[in-house]
C-alpha positions as CSV (number, residue, x, y, z in Angstrom):
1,X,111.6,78.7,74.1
2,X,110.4,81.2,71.4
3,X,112.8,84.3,71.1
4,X,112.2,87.7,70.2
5,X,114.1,89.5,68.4
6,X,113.3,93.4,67.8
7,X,115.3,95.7,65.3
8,X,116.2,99.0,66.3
9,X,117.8,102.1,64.0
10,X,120.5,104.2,65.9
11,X,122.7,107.1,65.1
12,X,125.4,108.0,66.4
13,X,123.6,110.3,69.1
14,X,121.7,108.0,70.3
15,X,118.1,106.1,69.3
16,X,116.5,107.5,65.8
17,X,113.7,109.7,66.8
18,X,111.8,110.4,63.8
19,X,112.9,111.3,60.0
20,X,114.6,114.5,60.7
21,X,117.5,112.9,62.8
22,X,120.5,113.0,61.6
23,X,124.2,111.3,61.6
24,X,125.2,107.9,60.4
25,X,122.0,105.0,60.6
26,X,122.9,101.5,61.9
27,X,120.5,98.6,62.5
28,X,121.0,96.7,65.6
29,X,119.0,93.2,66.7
30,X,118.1,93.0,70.0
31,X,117.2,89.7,71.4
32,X,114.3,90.4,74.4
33,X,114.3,87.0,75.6
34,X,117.8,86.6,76.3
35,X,118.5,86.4,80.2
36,X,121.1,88.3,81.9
37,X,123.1,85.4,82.3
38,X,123.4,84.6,79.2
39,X,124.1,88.4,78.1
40,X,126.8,87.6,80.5
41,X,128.3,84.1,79.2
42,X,127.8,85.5,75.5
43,X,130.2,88.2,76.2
44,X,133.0,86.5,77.6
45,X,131.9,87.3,81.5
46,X,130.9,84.2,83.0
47,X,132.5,80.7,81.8
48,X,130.6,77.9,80.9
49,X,130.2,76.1,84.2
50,X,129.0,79.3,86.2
51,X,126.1,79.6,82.7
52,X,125.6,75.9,83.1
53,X,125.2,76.2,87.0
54,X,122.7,79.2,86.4
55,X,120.4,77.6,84.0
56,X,120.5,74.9,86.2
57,X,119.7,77.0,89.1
58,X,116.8,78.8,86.8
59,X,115.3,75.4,85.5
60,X,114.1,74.2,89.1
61,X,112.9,77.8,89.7
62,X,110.5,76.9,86.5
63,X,110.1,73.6,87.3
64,X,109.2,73.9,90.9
65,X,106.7,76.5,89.8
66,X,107.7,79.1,92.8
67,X,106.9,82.1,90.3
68,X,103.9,84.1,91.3
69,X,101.2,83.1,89.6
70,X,98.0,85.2,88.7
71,X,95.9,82.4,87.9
72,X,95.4,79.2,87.4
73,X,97.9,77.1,85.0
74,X,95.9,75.3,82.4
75,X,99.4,73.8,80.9
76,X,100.9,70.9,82.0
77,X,104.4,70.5,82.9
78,X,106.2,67.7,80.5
79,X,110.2,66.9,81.0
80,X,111.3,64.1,79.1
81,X,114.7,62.3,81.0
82,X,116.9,63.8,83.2
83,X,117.2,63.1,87.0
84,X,113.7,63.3,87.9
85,X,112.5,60.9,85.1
86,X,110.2,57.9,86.8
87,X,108.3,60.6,88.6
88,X,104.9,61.5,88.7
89,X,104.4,65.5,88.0
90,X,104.1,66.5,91.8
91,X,107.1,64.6,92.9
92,X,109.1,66.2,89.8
93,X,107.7,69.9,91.6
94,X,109.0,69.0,94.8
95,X,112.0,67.5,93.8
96,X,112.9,70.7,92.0
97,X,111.6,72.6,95.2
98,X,114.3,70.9,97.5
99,X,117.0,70.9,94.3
100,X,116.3,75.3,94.3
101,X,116.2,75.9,98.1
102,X,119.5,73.4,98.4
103,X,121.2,75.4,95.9
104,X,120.4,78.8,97.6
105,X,121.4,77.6,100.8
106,X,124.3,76.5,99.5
107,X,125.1,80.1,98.3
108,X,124.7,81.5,101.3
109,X,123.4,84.3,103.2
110,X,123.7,87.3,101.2
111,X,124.1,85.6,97.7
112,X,120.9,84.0,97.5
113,X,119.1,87.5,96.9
114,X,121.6,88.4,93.8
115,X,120.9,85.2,92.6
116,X,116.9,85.4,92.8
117,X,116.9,88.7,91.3
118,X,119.1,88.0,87.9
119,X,119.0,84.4,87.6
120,X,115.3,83.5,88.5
121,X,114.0,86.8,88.3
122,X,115.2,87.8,84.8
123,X,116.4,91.5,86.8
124,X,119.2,93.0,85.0
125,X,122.7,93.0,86.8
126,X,122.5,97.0,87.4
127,X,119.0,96.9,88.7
128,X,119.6,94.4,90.7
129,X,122.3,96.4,92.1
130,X,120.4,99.6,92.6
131,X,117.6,96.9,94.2
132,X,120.1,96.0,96.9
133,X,121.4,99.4,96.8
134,X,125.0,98.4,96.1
135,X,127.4,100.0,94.3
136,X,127.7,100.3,90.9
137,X,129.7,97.5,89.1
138,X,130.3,95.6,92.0
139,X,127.4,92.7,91.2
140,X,129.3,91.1,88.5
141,X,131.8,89.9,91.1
142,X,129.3,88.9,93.8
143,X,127.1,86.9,91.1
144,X,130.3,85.1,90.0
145,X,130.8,84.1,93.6
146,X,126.9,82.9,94.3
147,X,127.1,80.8,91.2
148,X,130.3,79.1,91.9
149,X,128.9,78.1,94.8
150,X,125.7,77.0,93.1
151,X,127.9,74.7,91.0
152,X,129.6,72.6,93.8
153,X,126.3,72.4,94.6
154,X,125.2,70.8,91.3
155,X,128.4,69.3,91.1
156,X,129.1,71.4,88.0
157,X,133.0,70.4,86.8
């Protein structure tokens, strides 16, 4: 995966908005690829087995193709190893297919949506939570809860 990085002056009011701003200038690096999840994990706010059960969670989303799609995919899916090696590309789809929807179900009602929306979906935690129209702050918790669960699903020690 290819990551963008974009670099961004600030002052101390806020984003520079031209050359007559003023206060002190700082240059921060954003990286526009990283996912929530990891925003998360890199700051201290989800341990490593919750991250590992999320990317886990987020690979047979990708692998099971269950995005929308506009088109049609010209790219082949190729995975070298892991659990599905021996099959043919179709059975590695609906392998991940039955992996996903175990794993959701396994979550539970009510998780599964939090779960869509900033693990699969990419949604940040407080859109999601303004999505679900929940309060503020209080998707951190319920995230750490779905993905628990997600790693007793994957077996996740």
């Amino acid at each position: 995966m290819q990551r963008q990085l974009v670099e961004r002056e600030l002052t101390e009011e806020g984003p520079l908005r031209g050359s007559g701003a003023k206060g002190r200038r700082r240059t921060v690096t954003v990286n526009l690829a990283e996912s929530p999840i990891a925003w998360l994990h890199a700051r201290g706010h989800l341990d490593d087995r919750l991250f590992d059960a999320g990317e886990r969670l987020r690979a047979d989303y990708e692998r099971a193709q269950l995005a929308p799609s506009v088109t049609m995919r010209w790219d082949p899916v190729r995975i070298k190893g892991g659990a599905d090696a021996g099959l043919n590309p179709t059975e590695r789809q609906i392998a991940a297919k039955d992996r996903f929807h175990g794993a959701i179900a396994e979550a539970g009602r009510g998780l599964s949506e939090i779960l869509w929306r900033v693990v699969c979906a990419g949604e940040s935690l407080p859109d999601a939570e303004k999505g679900l129209q929940w309060p503020a702050r209080s998707g951190k918790l319920v995230l750490r809860i779905a993905l628990d669960r997600v790693a007793e699903f994957y077996r996740i020690g």
